[in-house]
C-alpha positions in Angstrom: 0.0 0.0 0.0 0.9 3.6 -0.4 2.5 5.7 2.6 -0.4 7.9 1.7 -3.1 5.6 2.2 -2.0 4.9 6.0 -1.0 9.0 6.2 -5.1 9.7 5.3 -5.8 6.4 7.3 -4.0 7.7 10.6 -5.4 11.6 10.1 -9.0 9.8 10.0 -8.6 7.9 13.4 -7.0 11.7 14.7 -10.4 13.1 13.8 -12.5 10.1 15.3 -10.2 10.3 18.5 -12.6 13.5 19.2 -15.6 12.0 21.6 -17.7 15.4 20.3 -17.1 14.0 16.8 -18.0 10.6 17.3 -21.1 11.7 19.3 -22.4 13.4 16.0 -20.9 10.9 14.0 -23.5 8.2 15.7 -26.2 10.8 15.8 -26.1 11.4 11.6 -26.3 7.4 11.3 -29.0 6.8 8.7 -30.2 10.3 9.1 -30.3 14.0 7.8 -30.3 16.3 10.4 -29.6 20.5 11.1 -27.2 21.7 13.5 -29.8 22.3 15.5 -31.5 19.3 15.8 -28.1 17.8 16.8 -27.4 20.3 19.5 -30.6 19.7 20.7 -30.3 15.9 20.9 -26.8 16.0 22.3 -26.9 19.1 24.4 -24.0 20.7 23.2 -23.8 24.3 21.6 -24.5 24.8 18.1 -21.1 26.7 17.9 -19.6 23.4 19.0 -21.1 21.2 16.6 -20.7 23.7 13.7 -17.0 23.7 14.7 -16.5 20.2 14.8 -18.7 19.1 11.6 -16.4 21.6 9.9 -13.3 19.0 10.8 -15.9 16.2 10.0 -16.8 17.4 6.4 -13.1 18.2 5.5 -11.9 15.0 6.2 -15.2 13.6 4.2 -17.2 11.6 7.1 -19.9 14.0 6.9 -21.8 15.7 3.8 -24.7 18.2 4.0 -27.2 19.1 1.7 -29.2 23.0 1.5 -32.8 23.6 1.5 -33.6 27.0 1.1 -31.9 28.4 4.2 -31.3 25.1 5.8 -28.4 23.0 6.1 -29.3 19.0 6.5 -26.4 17.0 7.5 -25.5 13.4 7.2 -22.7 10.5 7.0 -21.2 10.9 3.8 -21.4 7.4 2.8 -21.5 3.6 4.1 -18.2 3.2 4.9 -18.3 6.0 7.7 -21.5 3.9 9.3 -19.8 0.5 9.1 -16.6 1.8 10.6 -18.1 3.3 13.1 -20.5 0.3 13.8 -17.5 -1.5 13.9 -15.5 0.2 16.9 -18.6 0.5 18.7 -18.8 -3.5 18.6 -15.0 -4.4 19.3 -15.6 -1.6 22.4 -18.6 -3.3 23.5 -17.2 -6.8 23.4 -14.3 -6.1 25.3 -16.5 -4.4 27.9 -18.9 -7.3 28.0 -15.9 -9.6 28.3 -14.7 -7.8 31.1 -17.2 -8.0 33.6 
């Protein structure tokens, strides 16, 4: 594999290492929502989660879509759900197994 490919792979898991980010991340699963509806649902301000879907979309794990004034936000594809569905598993096992 390209150095490149682990480069974008390791600036990826930087971005994920954020639990703000992986909040919203798991709140956009198989949805569209506004900023607001996210700040509502995870209580944090929508300054915050404009700020961090801003690191989200450059590093192209979210996308959005405009209607009219408003901004609809979302995973930008399966691969961000099924990595994320992923870790959430191996985290959960391990917890499971732990007890």
């Amino acid at each position: 594999m390209e150095e490149t490919i682990f480069e974008k792979a390791s600036e990826t898991f930087l971005i994920l290492g954020n639990i703000t980010r992986l909040k919203i991340l798991y709140f956009l699963m198989n949805k569209q929502v506004s900023v607001n509806e996210i700040s509502n649902a995870l209580n944090i301000s929508q300054s915050n989660i404009s700020h961090q879907l801003k690191y989200l979309f450059m590093s192209n794990l979210v996308a959005y879509k405009k209607e009219g004034k408003k901004v609809y936000y979302t995973t930008s594809d399966s691969h961000v759900e099924s990595l994320l569905k992923v870790v959430f598993e191996h985290v959960g096992e391990k917890d499971e197994n732990n007890n």
